[in-house]
C-alpha positions in Angstrom: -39.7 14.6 -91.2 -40.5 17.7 -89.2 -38.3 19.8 -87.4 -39.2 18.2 -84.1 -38.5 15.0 -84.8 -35.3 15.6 -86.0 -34.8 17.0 -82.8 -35.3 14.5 -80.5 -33.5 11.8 -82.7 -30.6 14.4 -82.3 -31.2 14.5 -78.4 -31.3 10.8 -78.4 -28.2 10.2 -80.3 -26.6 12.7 -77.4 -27.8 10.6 -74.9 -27.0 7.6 -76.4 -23.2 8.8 -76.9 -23.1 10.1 -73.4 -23.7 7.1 -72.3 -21.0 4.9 -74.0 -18.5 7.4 -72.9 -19.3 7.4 -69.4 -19.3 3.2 -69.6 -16.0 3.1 -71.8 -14.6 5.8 -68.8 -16.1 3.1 -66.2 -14.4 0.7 -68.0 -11.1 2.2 -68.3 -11.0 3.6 -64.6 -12.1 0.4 -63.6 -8.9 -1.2 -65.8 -6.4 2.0 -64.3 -7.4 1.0 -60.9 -7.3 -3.0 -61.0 -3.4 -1.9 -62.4 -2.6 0.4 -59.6 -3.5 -2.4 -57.0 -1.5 -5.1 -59.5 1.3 -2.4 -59.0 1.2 -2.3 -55.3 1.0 -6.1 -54.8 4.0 -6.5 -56.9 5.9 -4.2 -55.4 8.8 -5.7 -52.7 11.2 -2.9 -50.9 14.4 -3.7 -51.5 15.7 -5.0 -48.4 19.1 -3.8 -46.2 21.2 -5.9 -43.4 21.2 -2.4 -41.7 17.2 -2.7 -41.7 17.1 -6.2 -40.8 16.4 -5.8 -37.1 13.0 -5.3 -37.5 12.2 -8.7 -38.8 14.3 -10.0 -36.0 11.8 -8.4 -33.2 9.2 -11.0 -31.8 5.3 -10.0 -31.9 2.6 -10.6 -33.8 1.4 -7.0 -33.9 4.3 -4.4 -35.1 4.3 -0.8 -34.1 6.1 2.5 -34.5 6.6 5.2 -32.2 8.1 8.0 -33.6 9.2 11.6 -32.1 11.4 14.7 -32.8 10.7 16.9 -30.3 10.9 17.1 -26.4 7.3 16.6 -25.7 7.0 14.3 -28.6 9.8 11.8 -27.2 7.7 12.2 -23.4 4.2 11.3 -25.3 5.9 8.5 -26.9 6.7 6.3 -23.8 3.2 7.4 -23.0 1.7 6.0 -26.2 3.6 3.1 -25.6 2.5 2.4 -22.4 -0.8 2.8 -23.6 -1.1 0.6 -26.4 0.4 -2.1 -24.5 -2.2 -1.6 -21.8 -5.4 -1.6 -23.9 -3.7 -4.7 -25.9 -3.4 -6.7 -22.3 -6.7 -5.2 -20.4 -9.2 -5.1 -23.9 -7.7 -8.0 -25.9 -6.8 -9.9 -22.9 -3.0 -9.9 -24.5 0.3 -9.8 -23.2 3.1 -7.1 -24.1 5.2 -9.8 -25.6 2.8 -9.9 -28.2 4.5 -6.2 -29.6 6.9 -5.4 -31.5 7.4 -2.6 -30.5 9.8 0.4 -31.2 10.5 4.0 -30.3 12.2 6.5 -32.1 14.3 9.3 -30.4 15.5 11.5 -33.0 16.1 15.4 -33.9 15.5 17.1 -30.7 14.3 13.7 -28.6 17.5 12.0 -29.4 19.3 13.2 -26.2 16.4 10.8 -24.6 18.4 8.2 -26.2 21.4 8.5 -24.0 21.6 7.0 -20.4 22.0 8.8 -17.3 25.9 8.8 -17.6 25.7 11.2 -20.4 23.5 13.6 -18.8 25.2 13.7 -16.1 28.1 15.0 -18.1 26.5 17.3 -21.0 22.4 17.9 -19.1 22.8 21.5 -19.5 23.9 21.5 -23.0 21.3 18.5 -23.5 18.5 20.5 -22.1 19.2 24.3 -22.3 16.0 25.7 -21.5 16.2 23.1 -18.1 15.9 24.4 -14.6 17.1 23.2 -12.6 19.4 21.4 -14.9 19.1 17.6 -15.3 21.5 15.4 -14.2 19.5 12.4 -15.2 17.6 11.1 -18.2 14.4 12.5 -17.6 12.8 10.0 -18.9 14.1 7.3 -16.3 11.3 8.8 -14.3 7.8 10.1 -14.3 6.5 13.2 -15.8 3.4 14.8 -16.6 3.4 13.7 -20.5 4.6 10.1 -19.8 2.2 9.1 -17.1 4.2 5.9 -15.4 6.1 4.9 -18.5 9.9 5.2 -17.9 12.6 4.2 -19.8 12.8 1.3 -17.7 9.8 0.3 -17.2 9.2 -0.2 -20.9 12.1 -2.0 -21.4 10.7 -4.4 -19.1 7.9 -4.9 -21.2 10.0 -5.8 -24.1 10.2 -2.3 -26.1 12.9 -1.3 -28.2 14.5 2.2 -28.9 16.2 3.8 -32.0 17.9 6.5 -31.7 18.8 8.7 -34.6 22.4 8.4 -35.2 22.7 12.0 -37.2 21.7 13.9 -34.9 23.8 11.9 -32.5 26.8 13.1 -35.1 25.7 17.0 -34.9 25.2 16.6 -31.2 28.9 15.5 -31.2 29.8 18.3 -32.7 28.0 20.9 -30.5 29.3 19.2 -27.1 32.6 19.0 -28.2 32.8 22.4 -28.5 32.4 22.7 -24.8 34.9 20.1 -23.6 38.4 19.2 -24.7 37.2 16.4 -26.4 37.0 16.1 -30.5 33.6 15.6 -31.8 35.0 11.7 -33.1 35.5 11.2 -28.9 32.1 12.6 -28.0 30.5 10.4 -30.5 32.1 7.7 -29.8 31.1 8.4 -26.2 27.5 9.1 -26.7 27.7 5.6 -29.4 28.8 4.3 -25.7 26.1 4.8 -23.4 23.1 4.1 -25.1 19.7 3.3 -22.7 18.7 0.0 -22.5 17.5 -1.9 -26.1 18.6 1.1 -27.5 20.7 0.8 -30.8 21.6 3.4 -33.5 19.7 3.7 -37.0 21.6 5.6 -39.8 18.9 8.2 -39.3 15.2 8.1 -37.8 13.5 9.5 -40.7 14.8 6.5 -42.7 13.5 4.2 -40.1 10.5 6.1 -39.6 9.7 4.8 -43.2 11.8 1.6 -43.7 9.8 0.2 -40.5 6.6 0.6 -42.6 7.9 -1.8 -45.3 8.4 -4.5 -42.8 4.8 -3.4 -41.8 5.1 -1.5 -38.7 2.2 0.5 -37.9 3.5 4.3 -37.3 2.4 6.7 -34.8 3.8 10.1 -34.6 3.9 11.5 -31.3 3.9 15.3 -31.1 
C-alpha cells in the first residue's frame, strides 16, 4: 500500500472518530439537559405561613413591583398604574384580574407609612426635602408617578409590603431624635401602615419568595 493511501485511511479513521465523539457529546448534553429540566420540574419551595399571603391574593395574572430607592418606590405606583391600564384598555381586562403587589423597602420604605407618620418624622424621612413633607408624598401626584397615588391604587385592589428591617433601623434612627425608644417608634411606625399595607420579614426575601408562588417581578429603579 502506498504512502498515500495509508494516508487517507488515517484521515478517514479521524473523521470517522470525530464524528462519534461529537454524537456521544450530542448525546450526553442532550441526557445533562433533559436532567436539568427533570430537576427543575421536581423542584417545590418549601413553603412558610409567613409567605402564605400571596396565595391568598385574588388574580389570575400575579405581579411584583419591587423598589429600594426614592425614585424607584415613585416609578413603582407608576408601573403599576400602567400595567393595570394596558391589561383593561389592550386585553379588554379589569384590575381585579391582578394580583398585584408593591414593595417599599430600603430607602422607599418610608413610602410605606401613612400621612400620620410624616407628619411627625418628614424631615428625618426625607432629608434632602424642601420644603419638608408633611405628607406621604405618594398620596398625591408627582412627576415619576403620573396619576397613581397611594390611594388610588388601593382602589384598584393593589397590595403593599413594606420591608420590616428597614422599618427596625428606621426605628432606631428616629428614636434618636425623640424621647421615644426605638421598641416605641417601631411599634408606632408597625401602627400606621398605608392602606393594604402589611409588613414582610424583609423585602429582599419577598422580592424572591413571591417568585416561587409565581409572581412576575419588575424592579423599578
Amino acid at each position: 500500500m502506498s504512502k498515500e493511501d495509508k494516508d487517507l485511511i488515517a484521515r478517514r479513521a479521524l473523521i470517522t472518530g470525530m464524528g462519534v465523539a461529537a454524537a456521544t457529546g450530542l448525546a450526553v448534553s442532550a441526557s445533562s439537559a433533559t436532567a436539568q429540566s427533570s430537576a427543575s420540574e421536581d423542584f417545590e419551595p418549601e413553603r412558610h405561613s409567613l409567605d402564605s399571603w400571596f396565595e391568598e391574593l385574588a388574580g389570575v395574572h400575579r405581579a411584583f413591583l419591587d423598589s429600594s430607592t426614592i425614585p424607584g418606590g415613585e416609578s413603582a405606583l407608576l408601573y403599576a398604574g400602567n400595567i393595570l391600564a394596558a391589561h383593561e384598555e389592550d386585553y379588554a381586562g379589569s384590575a381585579s384580574d391582578y394580583a398585584m403587589v408593591v414593595c417599599f423597602r430600603h430607602a422607599s420604605t418610608p413610602f410605606g407609612f401613612n400621612d400620620a407618620i410624616w407628619a411627625k418624622y418628614g424631615a428625618q424621612l426625607n432629608r434632602s426635602a424642601d420644603p419638608v413633607p408633611t405628607t406621604n408624598p405618594m398620596n398625591s401626584p408627582t412627576f415619576n408617578n403620573g396619576q397613581n397615588t397611594i390611594a388610588s391604587l388601593v382602589e384598584r385592589g393593589v397590595h403593599f409590603a413594606i420591608c420590616l428591617r428597614a422599618t427596625r433601623s428606621l426605628s432606631r434612627r428616629l428614636a434618636r431624635g425623640s424621647d421615644d425608644s426605638a421598641d416605641q417608634v417601631l411599634a408606632e411606625l408597625r401602627a400606621n401602615a398605608i392602606p393594604n399595607g402589611r409588613f414582610v420579614p424583609a423585602g429582599v426575601v419577598a422580592a424572591t419568595r413571591a417568585q416561587e408562588y409565581d409572581y412576575s417581578l419588575l424592579y423599578s429603579a
